[in-house]
N, C-alpha and C positions, 0 to 999 in steps of 0.2 A: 504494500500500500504506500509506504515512504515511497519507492522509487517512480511509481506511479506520480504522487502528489509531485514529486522534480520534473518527472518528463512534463507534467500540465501548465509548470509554470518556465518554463524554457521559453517557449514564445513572447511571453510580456513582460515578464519579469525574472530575467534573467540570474541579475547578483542574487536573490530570494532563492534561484534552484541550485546556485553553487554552494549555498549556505545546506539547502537540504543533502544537497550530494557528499556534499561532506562530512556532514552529521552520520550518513548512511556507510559513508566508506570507512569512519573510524568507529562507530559503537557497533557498527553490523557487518566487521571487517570478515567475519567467518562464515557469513553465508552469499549465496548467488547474487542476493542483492547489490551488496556490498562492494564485492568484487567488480561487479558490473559498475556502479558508480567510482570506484577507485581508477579503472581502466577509462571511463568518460572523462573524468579528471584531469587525466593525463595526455587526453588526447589533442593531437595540432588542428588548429582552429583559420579558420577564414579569415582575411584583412582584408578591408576595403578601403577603397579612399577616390577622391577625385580631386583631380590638380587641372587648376584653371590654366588658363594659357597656353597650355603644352604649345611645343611648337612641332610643326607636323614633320620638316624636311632635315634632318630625320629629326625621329619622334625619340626619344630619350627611353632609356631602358631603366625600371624602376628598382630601386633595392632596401632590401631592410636588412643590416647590419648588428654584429651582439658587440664589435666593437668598432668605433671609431675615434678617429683624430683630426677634427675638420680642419683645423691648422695646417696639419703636415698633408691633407689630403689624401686620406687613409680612412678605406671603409672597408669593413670587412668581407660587406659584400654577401652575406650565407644565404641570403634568397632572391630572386631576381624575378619581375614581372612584367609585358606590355603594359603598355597605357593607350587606352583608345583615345585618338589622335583628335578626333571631333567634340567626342564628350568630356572627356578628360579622365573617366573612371581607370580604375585599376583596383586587380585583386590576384590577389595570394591565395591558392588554395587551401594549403594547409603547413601553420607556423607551427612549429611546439611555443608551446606559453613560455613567456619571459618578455624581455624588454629590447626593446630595439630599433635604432634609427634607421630614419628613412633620407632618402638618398636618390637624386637621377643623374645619368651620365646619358652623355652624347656622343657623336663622332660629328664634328664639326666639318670636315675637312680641313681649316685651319691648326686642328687640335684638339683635344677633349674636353667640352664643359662638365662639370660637375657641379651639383645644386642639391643644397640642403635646406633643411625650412629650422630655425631658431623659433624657442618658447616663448613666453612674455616675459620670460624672468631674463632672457639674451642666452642661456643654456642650450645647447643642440635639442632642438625636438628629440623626444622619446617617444614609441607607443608600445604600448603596453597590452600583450596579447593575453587574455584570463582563459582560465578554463572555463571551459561553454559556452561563453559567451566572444570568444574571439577580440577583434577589434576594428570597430567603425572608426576611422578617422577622419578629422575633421576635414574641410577643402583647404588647399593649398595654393598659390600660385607661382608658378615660373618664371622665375624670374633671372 
């Protein structure tokens, strides 16, 4: 019935099912249930996002990174996605959960641009992919 009541609120109310699936993976860790929500848990989760302006000739290749050095122009680089060139959307099938900046690169012909998006605090953007619930991120522009 617990993993029931999680799976029902997945759709609308996501953090509330991570909160049930976790309750269910640690006090219900020895039956099916439980298991079942320990392995949901853990599993890589969708990102989305849409970056305004993209520029289409060529269209910039998107990444989310576990580490970087925007100074020294160092991104790790560990996932890599298109960007629809019209709408601007982009997504990542499937992340493992953690933290990670995001990042686009071009081939210029002149040279390779690279472009990252800064917080409001002036710190490299992070997002932060949860379990279940993935991570929507906000629009960005190209700049």
């Amino acid at each position: 019935a617990y993993l029931g009541l999680g799976k029902q609120q997945l759709p609308t109310a996501c953090g509330n099912a991570v909160k049930t699936y976790q309750t269910l993976a640690r006090q219900y860790a020895d039956t099916p249930q439980g298991a079942e929500a320990k392995q949901a848990l853990a599993a890589p989760q969708p990102v989305t996002g849409i970056i305004a302006h993209v520029p289409s000739n060529p269209t910039p290749t998107i990444y989310l990174s576990r580490s970087a050095d925007p100074g020294g122009y160092f991104f790790s680089n560990d996932f890599h996605t298109s960007v629809d060139a019209q709408s601007g959307v982009f997504r990542f099938a499937s992340v493992p959960v953690g933290t990670y900046y995001l990042s686009a690169v071009r081939d210029t012909g002149a040279g390779t641009q690279t472009v990252w998006w800064n917080a409001s605090d002036g710190s490299i953007y992070s997002a932060n992919v949860t379990p279940l619930c993935g991570a929507h991120l906000p629009t960005f522009t190209f700049a």
